[in-house]
Backbone bond lengths (Angstrom), bond angles and torsions (degrees), N, CA, C in turn:
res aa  C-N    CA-C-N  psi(-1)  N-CA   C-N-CA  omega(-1)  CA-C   N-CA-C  phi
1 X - - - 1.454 - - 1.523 110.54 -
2 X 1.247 113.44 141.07 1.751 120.16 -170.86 2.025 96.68 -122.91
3 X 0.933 110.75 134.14 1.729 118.32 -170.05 1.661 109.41 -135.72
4 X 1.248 123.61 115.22 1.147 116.57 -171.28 1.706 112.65 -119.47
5 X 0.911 128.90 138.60 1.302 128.59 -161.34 1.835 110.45 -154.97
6 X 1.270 130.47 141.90 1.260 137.63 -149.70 1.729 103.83 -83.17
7 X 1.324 114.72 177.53 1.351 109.94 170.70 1.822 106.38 -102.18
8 X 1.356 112.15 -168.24 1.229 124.38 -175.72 1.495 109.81 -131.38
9 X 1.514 91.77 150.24 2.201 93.08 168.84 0.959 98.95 -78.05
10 X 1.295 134.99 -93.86 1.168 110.79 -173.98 1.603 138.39 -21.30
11 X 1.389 104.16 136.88 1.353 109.53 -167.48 2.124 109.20 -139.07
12 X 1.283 114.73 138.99 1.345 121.45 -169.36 1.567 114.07 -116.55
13 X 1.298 106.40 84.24 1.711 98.76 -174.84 1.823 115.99 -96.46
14 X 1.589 99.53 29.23 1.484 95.41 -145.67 1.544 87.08 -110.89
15 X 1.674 120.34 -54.04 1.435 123.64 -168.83 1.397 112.15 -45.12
16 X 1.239 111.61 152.14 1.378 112.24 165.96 1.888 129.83 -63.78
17 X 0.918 132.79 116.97 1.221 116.25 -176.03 1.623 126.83 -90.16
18 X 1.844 104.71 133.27 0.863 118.90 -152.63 2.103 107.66 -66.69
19 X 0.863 109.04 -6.72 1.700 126.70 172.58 1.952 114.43 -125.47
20 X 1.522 87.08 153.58 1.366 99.94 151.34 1.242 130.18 -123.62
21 X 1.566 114.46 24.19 1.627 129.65 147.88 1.511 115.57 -49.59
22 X 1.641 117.34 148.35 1.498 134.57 169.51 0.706 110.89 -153.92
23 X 1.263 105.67 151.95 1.995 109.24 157.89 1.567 110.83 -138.40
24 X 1.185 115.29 153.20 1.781 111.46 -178.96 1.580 97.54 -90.57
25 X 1.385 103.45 135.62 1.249 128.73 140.99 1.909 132.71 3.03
26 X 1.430 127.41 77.91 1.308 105.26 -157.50 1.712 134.57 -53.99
27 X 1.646 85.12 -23.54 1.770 103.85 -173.36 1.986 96.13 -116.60
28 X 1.459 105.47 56.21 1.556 112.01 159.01 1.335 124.10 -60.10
29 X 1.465 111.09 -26.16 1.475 120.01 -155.11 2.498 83.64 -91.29
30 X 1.134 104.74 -54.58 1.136 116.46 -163.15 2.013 86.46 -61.53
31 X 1.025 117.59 -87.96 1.707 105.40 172.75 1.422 114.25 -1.85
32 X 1.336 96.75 -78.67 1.865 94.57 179.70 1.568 121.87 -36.68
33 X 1.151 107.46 -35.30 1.788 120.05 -172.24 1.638 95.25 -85.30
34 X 0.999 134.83 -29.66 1.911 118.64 170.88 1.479 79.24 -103.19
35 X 1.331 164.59 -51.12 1.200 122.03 -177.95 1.548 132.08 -52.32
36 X 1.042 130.93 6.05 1.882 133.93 -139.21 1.772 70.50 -123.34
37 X 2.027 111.99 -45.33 1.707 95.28 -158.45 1.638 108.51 -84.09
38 X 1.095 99.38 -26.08 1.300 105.78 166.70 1.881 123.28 -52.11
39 X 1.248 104.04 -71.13 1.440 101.75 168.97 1.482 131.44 -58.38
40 X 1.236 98.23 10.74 1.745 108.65 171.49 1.664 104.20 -90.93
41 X 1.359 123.21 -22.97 1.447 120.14 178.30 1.628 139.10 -100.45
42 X 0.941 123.47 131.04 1.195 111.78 -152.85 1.204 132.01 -90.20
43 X 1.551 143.81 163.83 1.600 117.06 -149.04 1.846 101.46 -61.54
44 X 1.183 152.73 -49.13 0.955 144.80 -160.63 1.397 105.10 -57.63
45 X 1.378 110.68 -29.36 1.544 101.38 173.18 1.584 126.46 -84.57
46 X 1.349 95.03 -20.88 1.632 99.70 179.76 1.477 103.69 -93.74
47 X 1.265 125.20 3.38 1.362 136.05 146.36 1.232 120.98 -36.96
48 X 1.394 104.20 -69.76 1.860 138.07 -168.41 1.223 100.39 -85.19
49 X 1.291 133.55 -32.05 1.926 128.26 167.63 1.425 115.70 -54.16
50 X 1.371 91.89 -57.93 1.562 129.99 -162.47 2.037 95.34 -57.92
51 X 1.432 96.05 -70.14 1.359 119.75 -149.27 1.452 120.59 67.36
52 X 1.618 95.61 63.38 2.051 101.72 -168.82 2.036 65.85 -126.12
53 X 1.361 94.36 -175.09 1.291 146.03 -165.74 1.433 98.45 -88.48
54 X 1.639 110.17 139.26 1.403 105.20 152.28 1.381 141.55 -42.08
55 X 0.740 104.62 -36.64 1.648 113.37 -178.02 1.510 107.12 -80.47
56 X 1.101 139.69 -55.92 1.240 154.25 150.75 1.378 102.92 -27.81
57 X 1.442 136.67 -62.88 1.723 151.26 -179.91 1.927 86.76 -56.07
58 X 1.004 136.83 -41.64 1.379 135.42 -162.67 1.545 97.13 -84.69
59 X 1.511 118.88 -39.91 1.582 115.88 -171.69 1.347 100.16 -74.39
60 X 1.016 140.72 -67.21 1.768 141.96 -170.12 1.828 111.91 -64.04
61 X 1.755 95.89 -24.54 1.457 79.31 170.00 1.966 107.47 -58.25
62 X 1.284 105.89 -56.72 1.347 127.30 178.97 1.450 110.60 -21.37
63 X 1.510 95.36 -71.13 1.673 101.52 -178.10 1.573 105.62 -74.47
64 X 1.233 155.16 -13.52 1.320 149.04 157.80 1.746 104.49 -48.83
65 X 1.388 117.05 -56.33 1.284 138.25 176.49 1.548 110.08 -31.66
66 X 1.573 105.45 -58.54 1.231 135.51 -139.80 1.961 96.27 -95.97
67 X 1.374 111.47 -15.49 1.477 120.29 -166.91 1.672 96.82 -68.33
68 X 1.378 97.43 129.62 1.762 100.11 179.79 1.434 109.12 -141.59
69 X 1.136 114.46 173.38 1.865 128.42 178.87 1.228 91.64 -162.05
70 X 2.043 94.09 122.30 1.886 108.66 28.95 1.952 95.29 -113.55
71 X 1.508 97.75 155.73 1.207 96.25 171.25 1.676 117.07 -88.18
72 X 1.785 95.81 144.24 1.381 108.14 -170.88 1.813 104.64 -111.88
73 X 1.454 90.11 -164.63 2.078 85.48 161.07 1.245 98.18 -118.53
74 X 1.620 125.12 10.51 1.879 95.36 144.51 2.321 112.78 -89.62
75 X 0.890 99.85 38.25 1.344 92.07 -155.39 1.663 97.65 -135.00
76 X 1.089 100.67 -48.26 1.428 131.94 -156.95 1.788 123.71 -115.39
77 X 1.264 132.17 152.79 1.158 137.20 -168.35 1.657 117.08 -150.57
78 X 1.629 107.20 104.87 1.713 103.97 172.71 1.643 113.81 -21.59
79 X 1.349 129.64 119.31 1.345 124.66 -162.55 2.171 102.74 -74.03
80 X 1.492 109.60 -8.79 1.128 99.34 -167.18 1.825 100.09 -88.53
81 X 1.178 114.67 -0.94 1.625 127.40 -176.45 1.569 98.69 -106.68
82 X 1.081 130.70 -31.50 1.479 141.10 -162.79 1.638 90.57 -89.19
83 X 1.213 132.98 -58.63 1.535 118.35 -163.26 1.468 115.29 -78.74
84 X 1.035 126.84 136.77 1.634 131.56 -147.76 1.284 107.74 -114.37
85 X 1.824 134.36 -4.55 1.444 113.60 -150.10 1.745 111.07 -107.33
86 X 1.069 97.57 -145.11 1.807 95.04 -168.56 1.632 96.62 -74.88
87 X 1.253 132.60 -53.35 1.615 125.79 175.23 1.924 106.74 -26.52
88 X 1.471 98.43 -47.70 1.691 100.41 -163.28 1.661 115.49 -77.73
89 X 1.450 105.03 -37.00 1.524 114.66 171.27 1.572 108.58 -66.62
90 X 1.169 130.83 -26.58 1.326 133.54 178.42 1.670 102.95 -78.34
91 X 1.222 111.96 -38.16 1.994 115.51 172.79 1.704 97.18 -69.92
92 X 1.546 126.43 -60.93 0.906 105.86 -152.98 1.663 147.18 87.56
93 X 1.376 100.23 7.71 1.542 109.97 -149.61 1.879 94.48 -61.42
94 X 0.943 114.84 -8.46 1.691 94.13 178.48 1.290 110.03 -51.25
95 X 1.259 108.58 -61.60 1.603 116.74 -171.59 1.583 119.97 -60.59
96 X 1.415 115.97 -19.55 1.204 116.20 172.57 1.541 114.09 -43.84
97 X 1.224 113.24 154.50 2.280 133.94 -172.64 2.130 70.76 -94.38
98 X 2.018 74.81 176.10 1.358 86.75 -169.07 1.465 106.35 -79.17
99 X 1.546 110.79 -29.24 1.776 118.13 174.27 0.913 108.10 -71.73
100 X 1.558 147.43 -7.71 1.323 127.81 161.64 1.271 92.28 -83.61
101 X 1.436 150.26 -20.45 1.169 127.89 -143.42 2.391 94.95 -105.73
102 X 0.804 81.91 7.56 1.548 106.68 -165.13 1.824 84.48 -93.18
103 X 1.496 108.72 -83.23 1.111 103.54 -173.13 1.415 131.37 -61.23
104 X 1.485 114.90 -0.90 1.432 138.00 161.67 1.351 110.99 -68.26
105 X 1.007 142.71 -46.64 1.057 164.04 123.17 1.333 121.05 -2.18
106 X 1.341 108.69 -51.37 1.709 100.60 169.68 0.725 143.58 -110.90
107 X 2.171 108.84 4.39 1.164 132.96 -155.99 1.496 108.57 -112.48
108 X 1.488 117.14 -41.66 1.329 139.78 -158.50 1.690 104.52 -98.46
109 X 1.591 108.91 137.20 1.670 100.50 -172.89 1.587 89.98 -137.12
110 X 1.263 134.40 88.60 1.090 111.75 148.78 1.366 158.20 -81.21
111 X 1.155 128.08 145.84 1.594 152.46 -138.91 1.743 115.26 -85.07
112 X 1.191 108.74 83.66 1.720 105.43 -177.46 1.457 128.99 -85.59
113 X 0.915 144.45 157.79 1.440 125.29 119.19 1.370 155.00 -42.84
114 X 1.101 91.48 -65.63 2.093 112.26 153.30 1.696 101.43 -56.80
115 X 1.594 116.26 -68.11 1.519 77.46 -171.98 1.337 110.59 -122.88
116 X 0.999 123.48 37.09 1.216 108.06 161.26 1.588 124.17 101.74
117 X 0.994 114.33 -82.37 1.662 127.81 173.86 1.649 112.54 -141.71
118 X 1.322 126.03 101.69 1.249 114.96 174.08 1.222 120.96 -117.79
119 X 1.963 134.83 151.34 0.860 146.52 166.63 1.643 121.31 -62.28
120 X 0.752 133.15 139.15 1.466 142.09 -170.86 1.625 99.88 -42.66
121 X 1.528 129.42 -51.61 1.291 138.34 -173.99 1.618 112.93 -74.44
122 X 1.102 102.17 -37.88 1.700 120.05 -170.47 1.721 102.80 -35.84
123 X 1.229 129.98 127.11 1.580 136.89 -167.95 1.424 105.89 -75.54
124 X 0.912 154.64 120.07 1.887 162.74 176.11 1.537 107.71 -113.77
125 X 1.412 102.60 118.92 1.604 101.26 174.09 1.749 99.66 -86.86
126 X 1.095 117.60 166.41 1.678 130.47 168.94 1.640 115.21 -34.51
127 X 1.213 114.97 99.15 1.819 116.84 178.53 1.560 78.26 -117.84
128 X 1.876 76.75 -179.80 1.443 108.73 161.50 1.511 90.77 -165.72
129 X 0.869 112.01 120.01 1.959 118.63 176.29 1.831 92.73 -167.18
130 X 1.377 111.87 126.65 1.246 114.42 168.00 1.919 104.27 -87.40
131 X 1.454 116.98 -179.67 1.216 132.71 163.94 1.488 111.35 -52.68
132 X 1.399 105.97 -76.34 1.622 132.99 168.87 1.390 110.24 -23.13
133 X 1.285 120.37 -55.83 1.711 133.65 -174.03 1.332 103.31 -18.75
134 X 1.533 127.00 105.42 1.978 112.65 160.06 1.613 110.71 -72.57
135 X 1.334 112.67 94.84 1.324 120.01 -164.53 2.120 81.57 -126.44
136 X 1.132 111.20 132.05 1.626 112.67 174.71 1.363 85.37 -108.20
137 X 1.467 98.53 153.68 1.451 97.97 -177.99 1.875 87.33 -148.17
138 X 1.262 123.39 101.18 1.719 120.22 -178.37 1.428 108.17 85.47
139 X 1.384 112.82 -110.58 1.517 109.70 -169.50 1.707 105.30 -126.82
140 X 1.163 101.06 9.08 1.559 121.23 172.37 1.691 98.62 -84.93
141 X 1.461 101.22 120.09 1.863 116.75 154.45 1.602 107.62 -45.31
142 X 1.201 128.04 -67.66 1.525 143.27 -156.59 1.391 100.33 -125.99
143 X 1.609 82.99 -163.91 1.944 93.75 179.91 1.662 101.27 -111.76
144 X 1.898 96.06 -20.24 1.684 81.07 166.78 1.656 122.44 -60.40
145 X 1.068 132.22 -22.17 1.483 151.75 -165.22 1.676 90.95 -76.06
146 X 1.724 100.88 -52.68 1.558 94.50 -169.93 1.198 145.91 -73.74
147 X 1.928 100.76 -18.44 1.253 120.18 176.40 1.237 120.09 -107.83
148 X 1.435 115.39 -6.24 1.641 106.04 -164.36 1.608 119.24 -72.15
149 X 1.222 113.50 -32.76 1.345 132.63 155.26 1.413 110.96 -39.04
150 X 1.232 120.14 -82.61 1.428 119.68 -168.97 1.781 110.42 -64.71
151 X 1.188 106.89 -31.45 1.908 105.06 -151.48 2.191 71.54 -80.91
152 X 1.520 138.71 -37.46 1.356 123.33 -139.29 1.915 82.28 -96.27
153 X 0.995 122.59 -16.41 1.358 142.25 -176.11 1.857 104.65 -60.04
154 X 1.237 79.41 -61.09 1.621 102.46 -176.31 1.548 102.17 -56.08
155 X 1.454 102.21 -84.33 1.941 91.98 -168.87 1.240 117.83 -70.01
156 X 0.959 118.16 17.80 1.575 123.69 159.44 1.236 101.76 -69.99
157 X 1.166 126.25 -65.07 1.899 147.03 -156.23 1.647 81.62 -78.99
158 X 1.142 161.33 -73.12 1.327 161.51 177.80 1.468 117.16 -40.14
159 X 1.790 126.11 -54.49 1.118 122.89 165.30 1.601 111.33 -43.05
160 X 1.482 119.59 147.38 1.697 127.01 142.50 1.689 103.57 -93.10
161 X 1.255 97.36 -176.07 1.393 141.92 -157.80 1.263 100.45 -80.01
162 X 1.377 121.68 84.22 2.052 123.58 -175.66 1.451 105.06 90.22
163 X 1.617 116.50 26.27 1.800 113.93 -161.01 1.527 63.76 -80.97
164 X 1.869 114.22 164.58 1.413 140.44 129.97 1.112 114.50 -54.16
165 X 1.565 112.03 130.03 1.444 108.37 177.10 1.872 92.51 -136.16
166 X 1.509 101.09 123.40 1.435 121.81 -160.83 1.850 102.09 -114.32
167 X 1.867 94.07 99.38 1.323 73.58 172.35 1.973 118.06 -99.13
168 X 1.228 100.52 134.77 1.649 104.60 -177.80 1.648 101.49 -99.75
169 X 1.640 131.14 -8.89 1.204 122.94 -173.93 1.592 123.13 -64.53
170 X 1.260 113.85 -178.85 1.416 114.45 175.01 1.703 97.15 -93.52
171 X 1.429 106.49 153.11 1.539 112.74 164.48 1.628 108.94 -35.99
172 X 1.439 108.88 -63.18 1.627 101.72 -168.25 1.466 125.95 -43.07
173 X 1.284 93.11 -36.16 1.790 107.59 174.09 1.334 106.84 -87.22
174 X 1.627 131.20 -43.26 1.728 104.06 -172.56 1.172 118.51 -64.83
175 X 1.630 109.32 -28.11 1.687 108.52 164.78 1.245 128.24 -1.11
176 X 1.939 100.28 -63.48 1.305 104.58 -164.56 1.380 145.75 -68.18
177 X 1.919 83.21 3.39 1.729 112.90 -172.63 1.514 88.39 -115.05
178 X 1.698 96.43 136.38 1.580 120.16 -179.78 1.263 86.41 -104.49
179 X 1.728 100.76 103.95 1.695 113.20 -176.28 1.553 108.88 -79.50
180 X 1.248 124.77 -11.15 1.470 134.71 -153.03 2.019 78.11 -100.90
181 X 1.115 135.31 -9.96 1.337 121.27 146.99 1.053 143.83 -132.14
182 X 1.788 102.94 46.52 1.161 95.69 145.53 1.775 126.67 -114.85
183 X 1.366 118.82 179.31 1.297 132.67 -150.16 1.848 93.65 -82.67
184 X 0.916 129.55 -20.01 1.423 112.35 -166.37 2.273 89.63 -129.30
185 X 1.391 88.23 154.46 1.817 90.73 167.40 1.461 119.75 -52.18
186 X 1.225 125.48 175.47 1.616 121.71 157.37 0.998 109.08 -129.15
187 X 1.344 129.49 139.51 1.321 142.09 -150.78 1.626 96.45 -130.18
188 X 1.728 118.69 120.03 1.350 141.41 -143.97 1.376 85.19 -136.59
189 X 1.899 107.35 97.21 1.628 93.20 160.69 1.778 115.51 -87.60
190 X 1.141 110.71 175.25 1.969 113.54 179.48 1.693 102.30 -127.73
191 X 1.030 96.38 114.79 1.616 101.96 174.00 1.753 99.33 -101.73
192 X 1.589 114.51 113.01 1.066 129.38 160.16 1.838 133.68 -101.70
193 X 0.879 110.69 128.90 1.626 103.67 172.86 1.778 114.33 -112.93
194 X 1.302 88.52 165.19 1.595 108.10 176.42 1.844 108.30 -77.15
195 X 1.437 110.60 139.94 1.536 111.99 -167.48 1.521 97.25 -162.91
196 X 1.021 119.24 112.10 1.721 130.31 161.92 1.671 94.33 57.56
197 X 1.232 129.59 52.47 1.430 127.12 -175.63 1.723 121.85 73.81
198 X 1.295 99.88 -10.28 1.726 101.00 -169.44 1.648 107.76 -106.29
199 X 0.990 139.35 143.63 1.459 153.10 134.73 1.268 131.49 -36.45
200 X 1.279 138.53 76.28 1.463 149.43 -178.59 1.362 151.94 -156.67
201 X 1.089 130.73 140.75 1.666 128.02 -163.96 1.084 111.13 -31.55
202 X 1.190 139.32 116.39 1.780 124.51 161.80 1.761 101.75 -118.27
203 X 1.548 115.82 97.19 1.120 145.90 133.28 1.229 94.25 39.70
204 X 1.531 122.80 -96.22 1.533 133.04 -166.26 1.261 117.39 -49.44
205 X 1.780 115.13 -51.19 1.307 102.14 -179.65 1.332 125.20 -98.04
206 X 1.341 133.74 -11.08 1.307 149.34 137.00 1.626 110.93 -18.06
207 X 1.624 104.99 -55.83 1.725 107.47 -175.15 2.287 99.73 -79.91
208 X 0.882 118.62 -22.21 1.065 110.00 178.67 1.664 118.12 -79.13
209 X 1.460 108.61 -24.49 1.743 136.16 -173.31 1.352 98.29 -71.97
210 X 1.817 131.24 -35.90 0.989 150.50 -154.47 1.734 92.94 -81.40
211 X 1.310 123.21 -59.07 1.469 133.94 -160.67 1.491 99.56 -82.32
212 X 1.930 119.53 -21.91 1.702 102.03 -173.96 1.758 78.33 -95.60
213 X 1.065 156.56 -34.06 1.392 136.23 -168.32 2.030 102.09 -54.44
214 X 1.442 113.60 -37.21 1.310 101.53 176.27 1.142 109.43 -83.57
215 X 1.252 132.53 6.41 1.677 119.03 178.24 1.992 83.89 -100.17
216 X 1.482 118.67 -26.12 1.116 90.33 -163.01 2.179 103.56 -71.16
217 X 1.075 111.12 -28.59 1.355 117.30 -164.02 1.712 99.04 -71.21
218 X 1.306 103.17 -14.84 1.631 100.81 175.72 1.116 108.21 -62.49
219 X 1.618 107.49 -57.57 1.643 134.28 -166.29 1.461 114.09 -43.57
220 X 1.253 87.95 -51.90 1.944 115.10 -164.35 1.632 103.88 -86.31
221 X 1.445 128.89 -19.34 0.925 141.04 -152.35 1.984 117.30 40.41
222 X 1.034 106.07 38.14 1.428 120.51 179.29 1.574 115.71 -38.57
223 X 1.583 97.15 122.06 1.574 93.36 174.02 1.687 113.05 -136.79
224 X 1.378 107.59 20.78 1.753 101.47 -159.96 2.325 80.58 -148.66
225 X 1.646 78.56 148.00 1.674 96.43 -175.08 1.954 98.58 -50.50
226 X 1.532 94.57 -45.32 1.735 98.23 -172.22 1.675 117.88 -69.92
227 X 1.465 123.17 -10.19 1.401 136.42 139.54 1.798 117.01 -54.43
228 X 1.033 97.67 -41.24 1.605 89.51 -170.04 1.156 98.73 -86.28
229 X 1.573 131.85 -34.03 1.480 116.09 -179.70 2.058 125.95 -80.99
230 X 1.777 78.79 23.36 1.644 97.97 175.71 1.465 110.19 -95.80
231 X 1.591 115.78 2.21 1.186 123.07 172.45 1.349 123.48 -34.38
232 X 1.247 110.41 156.98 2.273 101.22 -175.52 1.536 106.11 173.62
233 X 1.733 98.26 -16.30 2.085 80.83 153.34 1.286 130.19 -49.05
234 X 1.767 112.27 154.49 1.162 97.61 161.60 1.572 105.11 93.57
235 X 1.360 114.82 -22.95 1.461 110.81 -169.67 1.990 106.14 78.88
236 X 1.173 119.74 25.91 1.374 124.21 -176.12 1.835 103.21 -103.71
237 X 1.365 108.41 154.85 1.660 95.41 174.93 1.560 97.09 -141.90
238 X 1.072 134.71 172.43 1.303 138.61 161.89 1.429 116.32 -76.43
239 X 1.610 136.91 114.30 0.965 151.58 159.84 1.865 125.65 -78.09
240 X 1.339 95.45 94.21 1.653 91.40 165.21 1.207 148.35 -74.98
241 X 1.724 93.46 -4.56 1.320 121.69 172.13 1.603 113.47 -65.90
242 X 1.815 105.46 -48.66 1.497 98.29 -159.58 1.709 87.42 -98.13
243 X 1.590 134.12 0.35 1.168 97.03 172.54 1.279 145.68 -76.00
244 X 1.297 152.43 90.23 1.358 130.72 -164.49 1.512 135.66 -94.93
245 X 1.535 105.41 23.45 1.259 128.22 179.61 1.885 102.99 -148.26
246 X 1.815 100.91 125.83 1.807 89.28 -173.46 1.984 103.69 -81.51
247 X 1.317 107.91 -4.29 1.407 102.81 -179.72 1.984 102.62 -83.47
248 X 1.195 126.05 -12.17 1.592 133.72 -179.10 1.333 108.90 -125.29
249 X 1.664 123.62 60.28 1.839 124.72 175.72 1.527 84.45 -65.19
250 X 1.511 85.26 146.40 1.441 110.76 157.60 1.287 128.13 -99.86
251 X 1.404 136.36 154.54 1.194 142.66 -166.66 1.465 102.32 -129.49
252 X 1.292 101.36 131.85 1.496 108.88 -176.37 1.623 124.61 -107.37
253 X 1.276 142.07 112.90 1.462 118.83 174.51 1.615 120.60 -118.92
């Protein structure tokens, strides 16, 4: 099973980490090349790209500045310990054993901007670049232009033959995969909740539902669509009522 899921702003370079496993980055060389255009602009401009805050436009100028090769672990941080937001607190990977952290490892691909496609271990110095960003970088409009090739390239060559392919990302990020080539379906779960009588996405906990469904497939060691719709973190259950597509089950709480 292959599971792809987005990164976060927030970022944690402070905790201790529970390993001294890494891996580099597959598209380091491509990072460097939107890092080089990036650090040519200055916070007022990565202000107005961005649409962050001064202060914020002053921090990423910093760390754009600060981006170097080769990355080490004084330099650098496993990106699945480094990203801080509700997707990651819902995974949890601190607590993960070393065999879950193994099968994390071969299962989970997350979705960058800066770089592209990363492995759970893969080292990430301090960004902030969303998917979305109209950042041209060469003869590319965007970064959708820049990655879709390589990142749809990639799990193609990574998927097998009937593998599950689980997407947990946000739209902005699956974008960047031209799903119409790859070799196996993608399977889009919907985490819905109850709200003033109605049934519907709510943002916050939906993105956190996203990160315990991959802790749950760790747990369970999940490898079949009828495993994943055994889902039940979270207080969530699988609804056959609201699904009306078997590639988009819904989850109910």
């Amino acid at each position: 099973m292959k599971v792809v899921i987005s990164p976060a702003k927030s970022l944690n370079f402070e905790s201790p980490l529970p390993t001294e496993r890494y891996s580099e980055p597959l598209f380091l060389e491509q990072a460097a090349k939107i890092n080089k255009v990036l650090a040519k602009k200055k916070p007022k401009a990565l202000s107005s790209l961005m649409g962050i805050s001064d202060s914020l436009a002053a921090l990423n100028w910093e760390r754009n500045q600060d981006f170097s090769i080769p990355f080490t672990t004084a330099n650098a941080r496993p990106a699945v310990f480094a990203f801080d937001g509700d997707v990651y607190q819902g995974l949890d990977a601190y607590s993960l054993k070393p065999k879950q952290l193994d099968a994390l490892q071969d299962s989970l691909r997350i979705l960058s901007g800066l770089y592209g496609l990363l492995r759970p271990l893969d080292l990430i110095q301090p960004y902030r670049l969303e998917m979305g960003t109209k950042l041209q970088v060469g003869r590319k409009k965007n970064l959708y232009e820049f990655w879709k090739g390589d990142i749809t390239k990639r799990i193609n060559e990574e998927l097998g033959k009937g593998e599950l392919f689980i997407n947990l990302a946000s739209n902005e990020y699956f974008s960047v995969i031209d799903a119409k080539q790859l070799k196996v379906p993608v399977v889009t779960p919907v985490f819905k909740d109850w709200s003033n009588d109605k049934l519907k996405v709510i943002s916050f906990y939906a993105k956190k539902a996203r990160g315990s469904m991959v802790r749950y497939i760790l747990d369970h060691n999940a490898e079949t669509l009828d495993q994943i719709r055994g889902f039940n973190y979270e207080g969530y259950e699988f609804s056959q009522e609201h699904t009306l597509k078997e590639s988009q089950p819904v989850f109910v709480r």
